[in-house]
C-alpha positions as CSV (number, residue, x, y, z in Angstrom):
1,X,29.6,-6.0,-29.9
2,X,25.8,-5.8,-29.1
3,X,23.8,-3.1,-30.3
4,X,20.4,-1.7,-29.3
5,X,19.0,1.8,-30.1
6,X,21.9,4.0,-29.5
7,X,23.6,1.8,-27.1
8,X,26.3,-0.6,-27.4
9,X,27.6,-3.6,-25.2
10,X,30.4,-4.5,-25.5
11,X,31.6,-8.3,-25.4
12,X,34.5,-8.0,-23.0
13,X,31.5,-6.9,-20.0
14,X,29.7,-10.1,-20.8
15,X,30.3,-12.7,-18.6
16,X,27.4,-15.0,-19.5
17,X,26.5,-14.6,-22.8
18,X,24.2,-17.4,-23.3
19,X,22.6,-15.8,-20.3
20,X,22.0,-12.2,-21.9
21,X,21.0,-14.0,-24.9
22,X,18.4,-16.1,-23.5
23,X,16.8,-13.8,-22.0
24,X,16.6,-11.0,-24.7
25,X,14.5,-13.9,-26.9
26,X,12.6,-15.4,-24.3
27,X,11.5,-13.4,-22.4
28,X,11.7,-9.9,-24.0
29,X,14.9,-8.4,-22.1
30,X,16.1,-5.1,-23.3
31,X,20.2,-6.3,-24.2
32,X,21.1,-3.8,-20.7
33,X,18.3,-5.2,-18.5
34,X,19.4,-9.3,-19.7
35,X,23.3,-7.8,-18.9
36,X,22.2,-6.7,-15.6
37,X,20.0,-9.9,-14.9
38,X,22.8,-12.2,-16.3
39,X,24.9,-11.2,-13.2
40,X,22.5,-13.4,-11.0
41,X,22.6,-16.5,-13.8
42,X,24.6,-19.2,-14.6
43,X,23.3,-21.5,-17.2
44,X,25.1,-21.8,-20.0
45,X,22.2,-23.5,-22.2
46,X,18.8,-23.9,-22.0
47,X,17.6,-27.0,-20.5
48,X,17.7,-25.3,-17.0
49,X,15.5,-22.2,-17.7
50,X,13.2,-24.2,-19.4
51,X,13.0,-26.7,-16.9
52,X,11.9,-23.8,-14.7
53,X,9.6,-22.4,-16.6
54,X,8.1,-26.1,-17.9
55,X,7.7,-26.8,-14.2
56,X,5.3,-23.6,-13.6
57,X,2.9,-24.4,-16.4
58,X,2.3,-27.5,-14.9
59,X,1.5,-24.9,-12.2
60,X,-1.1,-23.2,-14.1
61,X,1.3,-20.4,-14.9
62,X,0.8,-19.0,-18.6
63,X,3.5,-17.5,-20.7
64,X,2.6,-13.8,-19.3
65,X,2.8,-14.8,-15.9
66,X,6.1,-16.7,-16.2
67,X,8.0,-13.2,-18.8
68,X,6.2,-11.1,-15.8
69,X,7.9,-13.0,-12.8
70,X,11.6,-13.1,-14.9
71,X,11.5,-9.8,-15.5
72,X,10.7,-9.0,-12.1
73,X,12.9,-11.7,-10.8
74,X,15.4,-13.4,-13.2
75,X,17.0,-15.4,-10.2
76,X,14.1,-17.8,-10.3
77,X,15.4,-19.6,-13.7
78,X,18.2,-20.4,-12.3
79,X,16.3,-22.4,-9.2
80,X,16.3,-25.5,-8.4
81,X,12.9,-27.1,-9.0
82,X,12.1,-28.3,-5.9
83,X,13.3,-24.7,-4.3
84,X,10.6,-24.0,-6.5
85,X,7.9,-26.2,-6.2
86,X,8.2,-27.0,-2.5
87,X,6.6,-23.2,-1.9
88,X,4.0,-23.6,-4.4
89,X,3.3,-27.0,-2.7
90,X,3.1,-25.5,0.6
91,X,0.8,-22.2,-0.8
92,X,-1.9,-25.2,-2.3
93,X,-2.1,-27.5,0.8
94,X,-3.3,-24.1,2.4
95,X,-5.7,-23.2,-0.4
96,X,-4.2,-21.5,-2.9
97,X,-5.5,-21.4,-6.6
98,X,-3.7,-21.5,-9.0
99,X,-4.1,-18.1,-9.8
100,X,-3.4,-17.0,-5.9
101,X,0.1,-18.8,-7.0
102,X,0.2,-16.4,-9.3
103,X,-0.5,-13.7,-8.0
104,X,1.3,-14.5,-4.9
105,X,4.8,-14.5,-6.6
106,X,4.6,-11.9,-9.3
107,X,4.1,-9.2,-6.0
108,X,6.7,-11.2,-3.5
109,X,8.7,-13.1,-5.5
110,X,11.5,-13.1,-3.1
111,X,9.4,-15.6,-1.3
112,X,11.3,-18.0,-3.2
113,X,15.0,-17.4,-1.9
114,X,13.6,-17.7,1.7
115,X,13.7,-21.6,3.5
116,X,10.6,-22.9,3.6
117,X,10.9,-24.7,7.4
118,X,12.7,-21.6,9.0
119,X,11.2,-19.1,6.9
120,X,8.2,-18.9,5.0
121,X,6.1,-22.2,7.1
122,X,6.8,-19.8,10.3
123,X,5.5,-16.7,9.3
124,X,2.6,-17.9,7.2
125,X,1.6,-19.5,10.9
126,X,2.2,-16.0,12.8
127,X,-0.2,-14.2,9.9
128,X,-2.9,-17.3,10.6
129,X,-2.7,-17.2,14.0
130,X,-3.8,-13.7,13.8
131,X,-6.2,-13.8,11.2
132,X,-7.9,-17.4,11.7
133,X,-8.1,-18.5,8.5
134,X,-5.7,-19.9,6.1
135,X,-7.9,-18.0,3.5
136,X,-7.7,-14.6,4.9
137,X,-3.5,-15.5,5.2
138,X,-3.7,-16.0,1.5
139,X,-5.2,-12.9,0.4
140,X,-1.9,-11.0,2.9
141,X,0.2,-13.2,0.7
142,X,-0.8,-11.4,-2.1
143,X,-1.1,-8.3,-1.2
144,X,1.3,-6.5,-2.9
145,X,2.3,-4.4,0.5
146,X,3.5,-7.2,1.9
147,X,7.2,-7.8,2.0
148,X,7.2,-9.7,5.4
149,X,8.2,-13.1,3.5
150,X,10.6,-11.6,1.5
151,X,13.0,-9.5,3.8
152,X,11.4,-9.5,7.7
153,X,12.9,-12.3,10.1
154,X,10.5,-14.6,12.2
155,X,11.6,-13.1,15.1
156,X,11.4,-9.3,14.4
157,X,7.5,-10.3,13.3
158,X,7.3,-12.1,16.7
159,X,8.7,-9.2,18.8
160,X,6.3,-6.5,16.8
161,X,3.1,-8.7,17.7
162,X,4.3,-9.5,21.2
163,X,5.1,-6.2,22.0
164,X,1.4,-4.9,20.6
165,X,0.1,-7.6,22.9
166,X,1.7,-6.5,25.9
167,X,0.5,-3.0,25.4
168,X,-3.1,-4.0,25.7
169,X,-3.8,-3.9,21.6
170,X,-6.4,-6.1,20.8
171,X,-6.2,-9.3,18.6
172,X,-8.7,-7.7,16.4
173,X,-6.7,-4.3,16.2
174,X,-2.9,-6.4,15.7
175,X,-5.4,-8.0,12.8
176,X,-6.3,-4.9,11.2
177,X,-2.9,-3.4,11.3
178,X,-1.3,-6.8,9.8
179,X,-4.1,-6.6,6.9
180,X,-3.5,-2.9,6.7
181,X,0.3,-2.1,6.6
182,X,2.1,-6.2,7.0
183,X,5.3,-4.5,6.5
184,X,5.4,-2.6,9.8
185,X,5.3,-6.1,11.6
186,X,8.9,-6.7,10.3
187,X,10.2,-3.4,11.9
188,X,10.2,-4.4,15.5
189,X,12.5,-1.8,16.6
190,X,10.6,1.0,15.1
191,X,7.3,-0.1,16.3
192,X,8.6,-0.1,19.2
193,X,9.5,3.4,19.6
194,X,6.3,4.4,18.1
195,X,4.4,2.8,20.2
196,X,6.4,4.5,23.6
197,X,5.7,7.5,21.8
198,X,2.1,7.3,20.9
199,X,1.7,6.4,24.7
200,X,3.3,9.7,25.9
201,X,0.7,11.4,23.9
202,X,-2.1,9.9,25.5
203,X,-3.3,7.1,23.1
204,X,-5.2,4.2,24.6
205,X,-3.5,1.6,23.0
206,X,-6.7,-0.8,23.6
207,X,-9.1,1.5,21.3
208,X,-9.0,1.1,17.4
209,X,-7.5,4.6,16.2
210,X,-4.4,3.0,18.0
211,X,-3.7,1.6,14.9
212,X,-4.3,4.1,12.7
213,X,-1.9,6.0,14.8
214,X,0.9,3.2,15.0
215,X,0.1,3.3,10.3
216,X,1.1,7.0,10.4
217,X,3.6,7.7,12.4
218,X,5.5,4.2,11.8
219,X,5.5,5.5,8.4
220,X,7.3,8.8,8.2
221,X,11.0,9.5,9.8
222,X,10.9,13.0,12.5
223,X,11.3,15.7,9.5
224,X,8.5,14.3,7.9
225,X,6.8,14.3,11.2
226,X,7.3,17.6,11.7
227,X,7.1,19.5,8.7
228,X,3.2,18.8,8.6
229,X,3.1,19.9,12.6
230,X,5.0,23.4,11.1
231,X,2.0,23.4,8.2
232,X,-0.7,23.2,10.6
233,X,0.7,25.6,13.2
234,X,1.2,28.0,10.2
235,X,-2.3,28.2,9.9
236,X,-2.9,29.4,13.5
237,X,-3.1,25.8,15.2
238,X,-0.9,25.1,18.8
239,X,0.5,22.2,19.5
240,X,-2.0,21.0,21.6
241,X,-4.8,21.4,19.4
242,X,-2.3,19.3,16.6
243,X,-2.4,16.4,18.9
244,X,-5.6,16.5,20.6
245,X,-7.2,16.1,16.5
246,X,-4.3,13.5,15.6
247,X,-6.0,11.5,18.9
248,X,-9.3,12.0,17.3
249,X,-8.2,11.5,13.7
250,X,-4.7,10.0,13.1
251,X,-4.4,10.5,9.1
252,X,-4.9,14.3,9.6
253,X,-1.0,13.6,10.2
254,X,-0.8,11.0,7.2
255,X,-1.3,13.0,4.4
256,X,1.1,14.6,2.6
257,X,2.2,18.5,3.5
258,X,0.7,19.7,0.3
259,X,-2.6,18.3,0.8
260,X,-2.6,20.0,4.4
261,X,-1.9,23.4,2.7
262,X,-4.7,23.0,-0.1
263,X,-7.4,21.8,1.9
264,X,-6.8,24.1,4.8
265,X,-6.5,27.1,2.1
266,X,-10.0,25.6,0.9
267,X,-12.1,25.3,4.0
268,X,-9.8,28.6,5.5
269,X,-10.8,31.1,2.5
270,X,-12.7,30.1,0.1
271,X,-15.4,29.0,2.1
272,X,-14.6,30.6,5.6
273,X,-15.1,28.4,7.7
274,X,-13.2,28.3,11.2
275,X,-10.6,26.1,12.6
276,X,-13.4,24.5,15.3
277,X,-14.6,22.9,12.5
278,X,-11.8,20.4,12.2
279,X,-12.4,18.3,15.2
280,X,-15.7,17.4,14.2
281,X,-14.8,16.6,10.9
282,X,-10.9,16.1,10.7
283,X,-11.6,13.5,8.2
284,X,-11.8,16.4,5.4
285,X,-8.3,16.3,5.5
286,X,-7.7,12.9,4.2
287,X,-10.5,13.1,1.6
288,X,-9.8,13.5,-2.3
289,X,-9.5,17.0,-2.9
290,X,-9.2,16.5,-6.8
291,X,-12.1,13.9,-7.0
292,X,-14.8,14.5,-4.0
293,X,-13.9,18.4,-2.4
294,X,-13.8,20.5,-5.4
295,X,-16.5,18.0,-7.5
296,X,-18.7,18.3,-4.6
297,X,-18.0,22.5,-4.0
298,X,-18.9,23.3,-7.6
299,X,-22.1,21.7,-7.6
300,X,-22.9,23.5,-4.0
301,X,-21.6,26.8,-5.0
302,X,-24.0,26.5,-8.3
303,X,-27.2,25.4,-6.5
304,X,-26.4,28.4,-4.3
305,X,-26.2,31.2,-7.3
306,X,-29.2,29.4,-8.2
307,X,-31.0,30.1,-5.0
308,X,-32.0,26.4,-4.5
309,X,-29.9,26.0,-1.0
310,X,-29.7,28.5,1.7
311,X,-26.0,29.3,2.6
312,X,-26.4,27.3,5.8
313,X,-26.8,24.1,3.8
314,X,-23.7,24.1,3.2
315,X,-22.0,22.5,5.8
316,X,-18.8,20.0,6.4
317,X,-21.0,17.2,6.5
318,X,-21.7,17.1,2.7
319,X,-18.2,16.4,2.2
320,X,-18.5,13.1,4.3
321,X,-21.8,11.6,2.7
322,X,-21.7,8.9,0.1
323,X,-21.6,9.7,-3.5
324,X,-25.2,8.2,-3.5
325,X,-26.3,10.2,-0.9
326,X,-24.6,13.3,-2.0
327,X,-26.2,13.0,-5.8
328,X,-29.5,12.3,-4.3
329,X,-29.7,15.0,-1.7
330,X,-27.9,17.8,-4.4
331,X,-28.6,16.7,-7.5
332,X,-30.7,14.5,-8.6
333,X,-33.6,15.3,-6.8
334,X,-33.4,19.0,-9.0
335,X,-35.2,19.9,-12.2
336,X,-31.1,21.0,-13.7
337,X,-29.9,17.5,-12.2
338,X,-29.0,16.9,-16.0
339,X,-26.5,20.1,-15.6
340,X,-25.5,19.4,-11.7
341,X,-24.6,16.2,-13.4
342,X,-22.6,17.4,-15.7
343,X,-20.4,19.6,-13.8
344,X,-20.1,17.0,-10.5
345,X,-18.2,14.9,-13.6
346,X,-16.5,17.1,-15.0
347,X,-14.8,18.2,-12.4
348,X,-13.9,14.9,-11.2
């Protein structure tokens, strides 16, 4: 019987307890996580982890990288070495640090189970040919978004770019998307339909807010989709106007259902401002309410009881301006800066 805390495990549900053993020294398993990681292990002893995890110092792993990646993905001790080192071999010849190694496989470490030839070589070409640069390609690789070497096919990825193609989306714009969201490439089918249906609504799939478009919708199912239509038009807006501000700002559609409901209560009541302001400046919707709306109202709403702003001041605009420009032109340029200062922080 193995004990920890509270709970037990017994003998008869270990199948490898070398395994479950190993792991809970080495590498810092709880006795029900090493259980649960033994299933993918079959080493009896320890020459075979430890080959594994000798092979990726050499590597420039350290011992925090290497607990970090078995913990995340025990699979890899049991590995063959040149499974192993014939991806890192491949991420170096195109400019990887060690440290991009790294970095690469603690966020994707599925990378490892794919073939290299039919797999990983393929893809890693697709992102290049996109981006132009083996170094840009590396930085995807380790953006922890990306799942495209871990689960997508070649030929989903290939279908998703072709099909962006041959509805007039730029090489730039395929670019951004790929360095923006990489895991809607693997879901050709999906992009697909979203871009049909981004179409019918009038999008030009050759101007940039095409993407942004493609980013929100791609990412939420039809209830999602429509729960935050129901938000807005519960607030007075049509249909019409929904879509003709989505056009003009997609992520006024890609934030949650919540923040709709707060920063419309904000800009509808407390400061009274129409809906006509929105098209102008949909991009309120998408901003911080915790961290730049309310910070930025409470130092407004003071200079005002103060008399240092007329009410007119006090326009949507202030909401888009840096946080430089915004503590130049409100605070610091008052004799109670110290104060505006202090209240701009505190509520933030």
């Amino acid at each position: 019987m193995h004990c920890h805390s509270s709970q037990c495990i017994s003998d008869s549900e270990i199948k490898n307890p070398f395994a479950v053993s190993y792991l809970t020294n080495a590498f810092g398993f709880t006795p029900e996580s090493a259980l649960a990681a033994s299933s993918f292990l079959r080493f009896k002893s320890p020459e075979k982890p430890e080959s594994v995890t000798n092979l990726l110092k050499t590597y420039g792993f350290k011992q925090d990288d290497i607990t970090k990646l078995v913990k995340r993905y025990p699979q890899v001790l049991g590995y063959s070495l040149e499974r192993i080192s014939s991806k890192i071999e491949f991420l170096i010849s195109k400019g990887a640090s060690s440290r991009d190694v790294v970095a690469i496989l603690a966020r994707n470490p599925n990378i490892l189970r794919r073939r290299l030839d039919s797999h990983v070589i393929p893809i890693y070409n697709l992102i290049k040919e996109l981006l132009h640069s083996d170094e840009k390609a590396i930085a995807v690789m380790k953006d922890g978004k990306n799942n495209l070497f871990s689960y997508a096919s070649v030929s989903d990825i290939a279908v998703s770019i072709d099909c962006l193609r041959d509805n007039g989306v730029s090489q730039s714009n395929i670019a951004d998307l790929l360095l923006r969201r990489p895991q809607l490439l693997g879901n050709c089918g999906r992009l697909k339909q979203t871009v049909e249906e981004l179409k019918e609504m009038g999008f030009d799939p050759s101007k940039k807010n095409f993407v942004w478009a493609v980013i929100v919708k791609c990412r939420q199912g039809d209830s999602k989709w429509r729960k935050k239509i129901d938000v807005y038009k519960s607030w007075g807006w049509t249909e019409e106007e929904i879509f003709g501000m989505f056009k003009l700002y997609p992520m006024c559609l890609g934030t949650s259902e919540r923040k709709i409901s707060l920063v419309m209560n904000f800009v509808v009541n407390k400061l009274g401002w129409g809906l006509s302001v929105f098209p102008a400046y949909a991009s309120i919707i998408a901003l911080s309410f915790e961290k730049r709306i309310i910070p930025r109202d409470s130092v407004l709403q003071s200079l005002l009881s103060k008399g240092l702003i007329e009410k007119k001041s006090y326009v949507p605009k202030v909401f888009m301006l840096t946080d430089k420009v915004f503590l130049d032109r409100y605070v610091n340029c008052y004799e109670c800066a110290n104060e505006l200062l202090k209240l701009y922080r505190k509520e933030r």
